[in-house]
C-alpha positions as CSV (number, residue, x, y, z in Angstrom):
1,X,28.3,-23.7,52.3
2,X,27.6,-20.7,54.7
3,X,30.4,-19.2,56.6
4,X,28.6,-17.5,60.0
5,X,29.7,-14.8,62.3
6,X,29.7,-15.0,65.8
7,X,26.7,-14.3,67.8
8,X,26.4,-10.7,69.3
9,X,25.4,-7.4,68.0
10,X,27.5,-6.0,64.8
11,X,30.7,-4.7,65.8
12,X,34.1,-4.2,63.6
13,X,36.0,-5.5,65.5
14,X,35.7,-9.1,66.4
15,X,33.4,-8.9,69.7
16,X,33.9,-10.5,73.3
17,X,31.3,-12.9,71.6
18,X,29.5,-16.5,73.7
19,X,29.9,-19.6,72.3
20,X,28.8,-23.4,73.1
21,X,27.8,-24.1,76.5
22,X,31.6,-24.9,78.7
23,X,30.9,-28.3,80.0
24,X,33.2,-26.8,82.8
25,X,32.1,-23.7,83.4
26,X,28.9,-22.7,86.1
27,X,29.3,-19.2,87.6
28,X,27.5,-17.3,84.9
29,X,24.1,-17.6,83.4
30,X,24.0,-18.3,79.4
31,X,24.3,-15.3,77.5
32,X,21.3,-16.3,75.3
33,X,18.6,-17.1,77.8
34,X,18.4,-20.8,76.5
35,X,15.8,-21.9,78.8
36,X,12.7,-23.1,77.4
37,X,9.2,-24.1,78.9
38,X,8.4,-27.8,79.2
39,X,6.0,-27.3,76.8
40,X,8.2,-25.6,74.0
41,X,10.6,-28.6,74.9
42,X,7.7,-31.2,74.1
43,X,7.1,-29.6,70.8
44,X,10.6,-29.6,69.9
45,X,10.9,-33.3,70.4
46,X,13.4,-33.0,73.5
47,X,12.9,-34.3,77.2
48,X,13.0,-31.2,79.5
49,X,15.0,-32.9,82.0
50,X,18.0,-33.5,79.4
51,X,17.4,-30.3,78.1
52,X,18.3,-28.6,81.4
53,X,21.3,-30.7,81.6
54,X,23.0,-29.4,78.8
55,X,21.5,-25.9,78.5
56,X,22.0,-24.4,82.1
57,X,25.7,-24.6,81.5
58,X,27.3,-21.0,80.6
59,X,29.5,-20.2,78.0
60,X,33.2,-20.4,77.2
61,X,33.8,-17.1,75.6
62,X,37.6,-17.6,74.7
63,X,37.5,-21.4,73.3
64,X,34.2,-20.5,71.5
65,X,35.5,-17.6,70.0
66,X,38.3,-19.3,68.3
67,X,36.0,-22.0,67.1
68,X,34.3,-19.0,65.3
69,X,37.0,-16.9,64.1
70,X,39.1,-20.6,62.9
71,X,37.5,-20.0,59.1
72,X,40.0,-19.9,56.7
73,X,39.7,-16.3,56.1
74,X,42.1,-13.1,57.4
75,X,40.6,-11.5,60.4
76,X,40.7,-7.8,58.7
77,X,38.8,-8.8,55.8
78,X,36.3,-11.2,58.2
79,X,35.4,-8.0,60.3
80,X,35.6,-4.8,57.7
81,X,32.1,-4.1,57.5
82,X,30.1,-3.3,54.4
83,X,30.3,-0.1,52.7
84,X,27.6,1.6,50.8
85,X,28.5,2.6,47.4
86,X,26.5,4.2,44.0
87,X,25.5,2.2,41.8
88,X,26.5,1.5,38.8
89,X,26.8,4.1,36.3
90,X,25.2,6.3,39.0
91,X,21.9,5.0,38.0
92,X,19.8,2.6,41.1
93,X,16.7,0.4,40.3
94,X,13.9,0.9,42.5
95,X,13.4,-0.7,45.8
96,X,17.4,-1.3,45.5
97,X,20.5,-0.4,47.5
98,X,24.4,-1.1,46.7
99,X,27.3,-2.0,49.3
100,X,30.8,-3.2,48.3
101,X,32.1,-6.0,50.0
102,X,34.9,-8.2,49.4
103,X,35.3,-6.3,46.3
104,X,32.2,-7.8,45.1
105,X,29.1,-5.6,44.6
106,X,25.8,-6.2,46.4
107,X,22.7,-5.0,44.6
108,X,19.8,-5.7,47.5
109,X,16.6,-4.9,48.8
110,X,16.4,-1.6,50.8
111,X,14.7,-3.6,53.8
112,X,17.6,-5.5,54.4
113,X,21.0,-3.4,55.8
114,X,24.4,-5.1,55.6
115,X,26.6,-5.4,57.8
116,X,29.7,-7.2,56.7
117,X,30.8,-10.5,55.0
118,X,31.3,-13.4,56.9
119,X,31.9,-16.3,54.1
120,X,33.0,-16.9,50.5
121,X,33.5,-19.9,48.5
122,X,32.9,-20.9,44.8
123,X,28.9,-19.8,45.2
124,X,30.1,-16.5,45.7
125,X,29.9,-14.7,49.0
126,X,27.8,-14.2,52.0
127,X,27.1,-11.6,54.2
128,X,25.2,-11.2,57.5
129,X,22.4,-8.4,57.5
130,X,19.4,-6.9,59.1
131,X,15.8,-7.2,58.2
132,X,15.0,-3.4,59.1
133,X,11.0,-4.3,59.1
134,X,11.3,-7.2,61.6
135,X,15.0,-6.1,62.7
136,X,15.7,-9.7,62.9
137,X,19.1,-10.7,61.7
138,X,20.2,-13.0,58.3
139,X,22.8,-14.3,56.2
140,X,22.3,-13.0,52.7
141,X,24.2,-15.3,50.3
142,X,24.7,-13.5,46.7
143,X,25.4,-16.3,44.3
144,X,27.3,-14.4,41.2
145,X,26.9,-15.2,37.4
146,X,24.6,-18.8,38.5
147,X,23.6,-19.6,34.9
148,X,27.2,-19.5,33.7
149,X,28.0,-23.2,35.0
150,X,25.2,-25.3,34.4
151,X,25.8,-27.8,37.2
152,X,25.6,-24.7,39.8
153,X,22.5,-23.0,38.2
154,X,20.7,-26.5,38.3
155,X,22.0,-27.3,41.8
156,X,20.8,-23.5,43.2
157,X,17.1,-24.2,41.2
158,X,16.9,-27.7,43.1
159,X,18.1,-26.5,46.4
160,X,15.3,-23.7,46.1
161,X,12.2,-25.8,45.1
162,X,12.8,-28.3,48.0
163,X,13.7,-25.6,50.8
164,X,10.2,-23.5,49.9
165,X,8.6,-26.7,50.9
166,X,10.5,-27.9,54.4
167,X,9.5,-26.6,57.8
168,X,11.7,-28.1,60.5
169,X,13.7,-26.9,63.5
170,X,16.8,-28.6,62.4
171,X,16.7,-27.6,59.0
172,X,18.1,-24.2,57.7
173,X,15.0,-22.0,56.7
174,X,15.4,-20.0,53.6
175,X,13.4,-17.0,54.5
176,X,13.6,-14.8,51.0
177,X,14.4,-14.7,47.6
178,X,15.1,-11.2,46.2
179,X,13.6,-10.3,43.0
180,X,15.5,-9.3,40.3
181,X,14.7,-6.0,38.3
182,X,14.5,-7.8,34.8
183,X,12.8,-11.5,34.2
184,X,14.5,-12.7,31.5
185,X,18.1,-11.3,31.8
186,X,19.4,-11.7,35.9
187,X,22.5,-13.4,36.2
188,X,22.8,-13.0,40.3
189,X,20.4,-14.9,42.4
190,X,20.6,-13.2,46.5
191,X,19.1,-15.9,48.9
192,X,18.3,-15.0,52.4
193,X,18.5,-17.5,55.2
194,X,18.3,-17.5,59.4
195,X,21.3,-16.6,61.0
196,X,23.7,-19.1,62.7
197,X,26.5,-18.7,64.5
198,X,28.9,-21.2,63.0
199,X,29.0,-25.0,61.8
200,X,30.1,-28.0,62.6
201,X,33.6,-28.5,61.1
202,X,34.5,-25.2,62.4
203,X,33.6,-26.0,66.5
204,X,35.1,-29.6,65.8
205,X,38.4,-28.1,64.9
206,X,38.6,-25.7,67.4
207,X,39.7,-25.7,71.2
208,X,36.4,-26.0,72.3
209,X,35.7,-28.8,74.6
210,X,33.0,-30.9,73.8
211,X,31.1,-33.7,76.3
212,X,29.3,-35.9,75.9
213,X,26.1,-33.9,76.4
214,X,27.2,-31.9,73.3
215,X,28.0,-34.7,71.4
216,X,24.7,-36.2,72.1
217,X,22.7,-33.5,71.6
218,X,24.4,-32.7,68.4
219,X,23.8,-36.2,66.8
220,X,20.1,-36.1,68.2
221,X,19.6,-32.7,66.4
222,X,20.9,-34.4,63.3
223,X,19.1,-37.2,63.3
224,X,16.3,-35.5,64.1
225,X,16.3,-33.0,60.9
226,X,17.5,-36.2,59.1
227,X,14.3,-38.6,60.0
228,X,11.7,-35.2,59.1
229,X,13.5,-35.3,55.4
230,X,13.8,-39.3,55.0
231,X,10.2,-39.3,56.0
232,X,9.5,-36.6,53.0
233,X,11.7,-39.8,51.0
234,X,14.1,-37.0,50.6
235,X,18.1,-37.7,50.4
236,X,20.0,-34.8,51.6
237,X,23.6,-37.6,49.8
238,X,26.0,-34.4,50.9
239,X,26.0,-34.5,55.1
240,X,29.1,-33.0,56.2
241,X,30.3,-31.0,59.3
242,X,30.9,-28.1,57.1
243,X,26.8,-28.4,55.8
244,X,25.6,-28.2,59.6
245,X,25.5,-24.9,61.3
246,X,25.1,-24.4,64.9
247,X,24.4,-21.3,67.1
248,X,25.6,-20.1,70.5
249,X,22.7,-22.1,72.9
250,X,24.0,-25.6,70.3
251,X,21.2,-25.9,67.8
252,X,21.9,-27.3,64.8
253,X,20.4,-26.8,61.6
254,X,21.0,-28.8,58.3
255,X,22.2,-27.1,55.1
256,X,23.3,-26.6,51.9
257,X,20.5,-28.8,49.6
258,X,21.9,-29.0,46.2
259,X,22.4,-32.2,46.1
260,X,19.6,-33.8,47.5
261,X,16.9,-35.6,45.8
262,X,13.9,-37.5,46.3
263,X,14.1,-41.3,47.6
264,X,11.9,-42.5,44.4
265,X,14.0,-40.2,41.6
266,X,15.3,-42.7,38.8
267,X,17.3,-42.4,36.5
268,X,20.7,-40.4,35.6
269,X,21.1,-39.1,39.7
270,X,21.7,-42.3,41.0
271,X,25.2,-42.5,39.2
272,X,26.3,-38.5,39.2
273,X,29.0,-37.2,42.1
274,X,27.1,-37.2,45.5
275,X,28.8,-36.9,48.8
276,X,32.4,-35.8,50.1
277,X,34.5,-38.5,50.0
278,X,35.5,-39.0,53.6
279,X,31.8,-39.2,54.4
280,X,30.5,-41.1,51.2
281,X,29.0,-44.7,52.0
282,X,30.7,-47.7,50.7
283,X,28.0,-48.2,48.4
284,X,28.5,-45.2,46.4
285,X,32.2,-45.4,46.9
286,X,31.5,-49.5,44.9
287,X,29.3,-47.7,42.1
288,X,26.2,-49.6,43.5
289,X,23.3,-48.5,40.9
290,X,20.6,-48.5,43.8
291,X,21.0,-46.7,46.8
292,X,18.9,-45.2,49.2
293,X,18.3,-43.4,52.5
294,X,20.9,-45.2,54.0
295,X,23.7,-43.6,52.6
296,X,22.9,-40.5,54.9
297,X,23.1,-42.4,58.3
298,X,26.8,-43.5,57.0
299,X,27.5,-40.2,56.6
300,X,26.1,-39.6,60.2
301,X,28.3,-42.2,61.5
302,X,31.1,-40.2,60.4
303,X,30.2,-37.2,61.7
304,X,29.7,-38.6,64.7
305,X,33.2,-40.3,64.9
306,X,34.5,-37.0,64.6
307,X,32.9,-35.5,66.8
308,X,34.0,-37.9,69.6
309,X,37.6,-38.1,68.3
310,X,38.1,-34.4,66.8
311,X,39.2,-35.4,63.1
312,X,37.9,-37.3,60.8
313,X,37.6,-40.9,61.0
314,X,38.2,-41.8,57.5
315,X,40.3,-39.2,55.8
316,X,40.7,-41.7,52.1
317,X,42.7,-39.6,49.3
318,X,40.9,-40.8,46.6
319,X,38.3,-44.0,46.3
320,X,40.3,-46.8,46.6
321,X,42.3,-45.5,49.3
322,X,38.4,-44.5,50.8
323,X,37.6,-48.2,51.0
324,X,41.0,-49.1,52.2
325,X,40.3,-47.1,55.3
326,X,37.0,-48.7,55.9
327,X,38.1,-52.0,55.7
328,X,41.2,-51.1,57.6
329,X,38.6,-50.5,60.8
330,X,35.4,-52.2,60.1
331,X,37.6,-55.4,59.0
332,X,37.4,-58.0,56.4
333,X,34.4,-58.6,55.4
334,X,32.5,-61.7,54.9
335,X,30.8,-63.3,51.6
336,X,26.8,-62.1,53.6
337,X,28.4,-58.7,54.0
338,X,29.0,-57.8,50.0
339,X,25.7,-59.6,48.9
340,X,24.5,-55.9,48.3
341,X,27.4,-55.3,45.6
342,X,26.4,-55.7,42.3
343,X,29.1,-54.7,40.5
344,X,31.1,-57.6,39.9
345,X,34.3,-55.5,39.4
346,X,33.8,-53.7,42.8
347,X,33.2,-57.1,44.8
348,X,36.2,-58.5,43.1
349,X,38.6,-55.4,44.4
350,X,36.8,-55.9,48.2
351,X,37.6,-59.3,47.9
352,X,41.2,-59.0,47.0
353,X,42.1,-56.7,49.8
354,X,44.4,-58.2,52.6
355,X,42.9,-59.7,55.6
356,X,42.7,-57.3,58.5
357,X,40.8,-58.0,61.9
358,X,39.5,-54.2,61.9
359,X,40.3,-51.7,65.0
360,X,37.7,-52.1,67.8
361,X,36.0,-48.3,68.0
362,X,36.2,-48.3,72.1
363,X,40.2,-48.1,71.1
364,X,39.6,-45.5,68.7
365,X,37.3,-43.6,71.1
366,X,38.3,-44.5,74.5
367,X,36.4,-41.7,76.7
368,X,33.4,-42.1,74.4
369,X,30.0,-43.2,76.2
370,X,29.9,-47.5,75.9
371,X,26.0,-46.5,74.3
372,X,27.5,-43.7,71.9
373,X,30.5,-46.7,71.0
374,X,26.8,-49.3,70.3
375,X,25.4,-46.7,68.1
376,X,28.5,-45.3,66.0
377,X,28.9,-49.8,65.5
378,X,25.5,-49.8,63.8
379,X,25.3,-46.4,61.5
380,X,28.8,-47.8,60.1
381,X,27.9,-51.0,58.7
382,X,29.2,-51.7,55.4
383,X,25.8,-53.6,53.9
384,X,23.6,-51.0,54.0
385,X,20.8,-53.2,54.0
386,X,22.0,-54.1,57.8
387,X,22.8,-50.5,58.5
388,X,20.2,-49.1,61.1
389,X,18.2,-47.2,60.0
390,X,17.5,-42.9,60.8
391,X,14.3,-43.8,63.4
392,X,15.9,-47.0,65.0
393,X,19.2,-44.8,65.6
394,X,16.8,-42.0,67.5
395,X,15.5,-44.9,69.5
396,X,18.8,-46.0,70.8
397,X,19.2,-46.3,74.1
398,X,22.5,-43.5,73.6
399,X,19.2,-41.1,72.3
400,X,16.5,-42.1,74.9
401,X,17.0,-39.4,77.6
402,X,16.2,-36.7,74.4
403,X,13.9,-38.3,72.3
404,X,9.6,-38.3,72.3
405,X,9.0,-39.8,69.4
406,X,5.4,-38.6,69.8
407,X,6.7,-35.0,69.0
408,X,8.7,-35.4,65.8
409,X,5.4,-35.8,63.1
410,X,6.7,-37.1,59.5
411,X,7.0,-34.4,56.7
412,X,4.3,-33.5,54.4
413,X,6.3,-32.5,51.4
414,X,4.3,-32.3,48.0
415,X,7.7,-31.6,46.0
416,X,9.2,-33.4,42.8
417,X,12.7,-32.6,42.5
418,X,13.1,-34.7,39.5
419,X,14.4,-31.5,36.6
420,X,15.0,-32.6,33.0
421,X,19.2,-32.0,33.5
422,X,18.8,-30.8,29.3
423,X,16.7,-28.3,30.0
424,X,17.9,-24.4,28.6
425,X,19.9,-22.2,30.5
426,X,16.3,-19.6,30.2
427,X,14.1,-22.3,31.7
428,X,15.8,-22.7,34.2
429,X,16.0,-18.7,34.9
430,X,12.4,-18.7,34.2
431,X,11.7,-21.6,37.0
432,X,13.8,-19.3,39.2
433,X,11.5,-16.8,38.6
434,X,8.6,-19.1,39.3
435,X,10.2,-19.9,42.9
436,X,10.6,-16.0,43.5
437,X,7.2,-15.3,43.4
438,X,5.9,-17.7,45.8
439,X,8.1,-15.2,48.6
440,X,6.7,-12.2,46.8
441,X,2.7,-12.5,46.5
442,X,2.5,-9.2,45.7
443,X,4.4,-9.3,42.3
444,X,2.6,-12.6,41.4
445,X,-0.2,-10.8,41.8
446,X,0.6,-7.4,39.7
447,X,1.4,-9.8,37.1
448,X,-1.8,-11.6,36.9
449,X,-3.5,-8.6,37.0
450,X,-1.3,-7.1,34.2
């Protein structure tokens, strides 16, 4: 996950900054010139009527800012910016700078100039920088020690393979890989993304009003990004608020790929951890052995819940408490409905759960749109096989003043994500490597030469 700074020019102290689009506020142009031609809008899938709707509102500077700053993190240490520092023993590799932040030391390409942290978790830390040769702005994530847990190193090499390969607007572009000085010895892997502003979980918990433009246009950026990897048979199985990042003008970008996997992978991945339990789908949360695309829109659902009722919609402390709290809503459900189970255990324990009626969702969500109310109803259906499906929700009526179906192509993704989980901790720094050169032609090709 990728902690983001607010949008605005590197400052350390936290600046004025813009956030999402007020749905109240109209005196003041955006502060991000969000205006788009009718052609850009075409190509990006969206109806340029709607668009204007939602993007020639202007920012609310105060609630936004608090959705930004609301990370878990002490404002001095958030805004101290990075500070350059030798390197170690006083001797610097080639092409390589050093800054200090968070304690932690940054060993980086000279192109890119830091200019503070802005997230850490158990990857390690991030930090917003500039590109000085196209002075575009990044997040540079430095992932520390990756081949001392196994689980992490394989995670990072899958999340790398797939990302080389996906091109989409709603889908966080990874836009470098530094190379290390020495092949068979780095134990830091730096990955450099796009810039966003925020994510998800942060503007949900925040003071910042949301309509029901925002809420739409959210879910339709999601599903969007969503249908380009299903139709690439890829499963992102960890959609989350936290995993969706979002900038000033409201796109959204999906994130964080180390869990995903490809639609026709067999084998050992179909029983491993996948999801955060509050959005996990009740066929993981039963053990099902066969699962599929489906899984995501679940997750969707519960995104979408709450975003229309600002927490989430069920917060389960561990799995059996999960699939109280979805039967507690959805209600009991009939003898058709767990035909999908095949765990005779699991059907037993649904089965012996108390009859409940289930909570209608237009009393959970009572100033939700009736057509947002229809769509939540359908993604959060406990067979899966009668759960609608990624395209069928973007053709919703709740979706049709956004979506041109003629404008979102399917994926062409020539990728295998399928890695032999025994391999050696040095093949999987040597397919590292491999994914490093494909961002850094010109060392492929001194090695070829060599």
């Amino acid at each position: 996950r990728i902690f983001l700074p607010s949008p605005g020019p590197p400052h350390p102290h936290p600046p004025h900054g813009t956030g999402l689009p007020s749905p109240t506020s109209s005196s003041s142009p955006p502060a991000h010139g969000w205006r788009c031609s009718q052609r850009a809008e075409r190509r990006r899938g969206i109806r340029p009527r709607a668009w204007r709707r939602l993007s020639d509102r202007s920012c609310s500077t105060h609630s936004a800012r608090r959705a930004v700053l609301s990370s878990p993190l002490p404002l001095s240490s958030r805004y101290k910016m990075a500070m350059m520092v030798d390197p170690p023993n006083g001797i610097g590799n080639q092409g390589k700078h050093y800054y200090s932040m968070w304690q932690t030391l940054f060993e980086i390409d000279t192109k890119y100039v830091p200019i503070k942290p802005i997230g850490r978790g158990a990857y390690g830390i991030v930090c917003s920088s500039i590109n000085r040769e196209t002075n575009e702005k990044v997040a540079i994530k430095k992932i520390h020690n990756v081949f001392d847990n196994r689980v992490d190193a394989l995670r990072t090499l899958r999340e790398l393979k797939l990302l080389r390969h996906l091109r989409h607007e709603n889908v966080i572009a990874l836009k470098d890989i530094m190379m290390p000085i020495h092949r068979r010895s780095f134990k830091d892997v730096y990955l450099v993304y796009e810039l966003m502003d925020t994510d998800l979980h942060q503007i949900i918990k925040s003071p910042q009003g949301l309509s029901n433009d925002h809420c739409q246009y959210f879910l339709f950026q999601l599903l969007r990004g969503l249908k380009y990897l299903h139709s690439a048979e890829i499963l992102h199985r960890d959609l989350k608020p936290g995993n969706l990042l979002v900038n000033a003008n409201c796109d959204l970008k999906i994130c964080d790929f180390g869990l995903a996997r490809t639609n026709s992978s067999k084998g050992q991945f179909m029983t491993e951890y996948v999801v955060t339990r509050w959005y996990r789908a009740p066929e993981l949360l039963l053990c099902c052995d066969n699962y599929g695309t489906s899984i995501d829109v679940w997750s969707v659902g519960c995104i979408f819940a709450e975003l229309l009722g600002r927490k989430p919609i069920f917060p389960g402390t561990e799995c059996l408490n999960q699939l109280k709290l979805i039967v507690n809503v959805l209600g009991t459900m009939s003898e058709a409905d767990l035909e999908f189970i095949d765990n005779p255990k699991a059907r037993r324990y649904i089965k012996s759960l108390p009859y409940t009626p289930g909570v209608p969702l237009v009393s959970m969500y009572p100033h939700a749109h009736p057509l947002a109310i229809d769509l939540l109803q359908k993604m959060l259906i406990f067979d899966p096989t009668k759960r609608i499906s990624v395209t069928e929700a973007l053709e919703h009526p709740y979706m049709s003043p956004l979506y041109d179906p003629s404008a979102n192509p399917p994926a062409q993704v020539p990728i295998d994500l399928d890695i032999d989980e025994n391999i050696s901790s040095e093949m999987i720094r040597e397919m590292m490597w491999q994914e490093m050169l494909h961002y850094h032609p010109e060392v492929a090709t001194a090695i070829s030469m060599s």
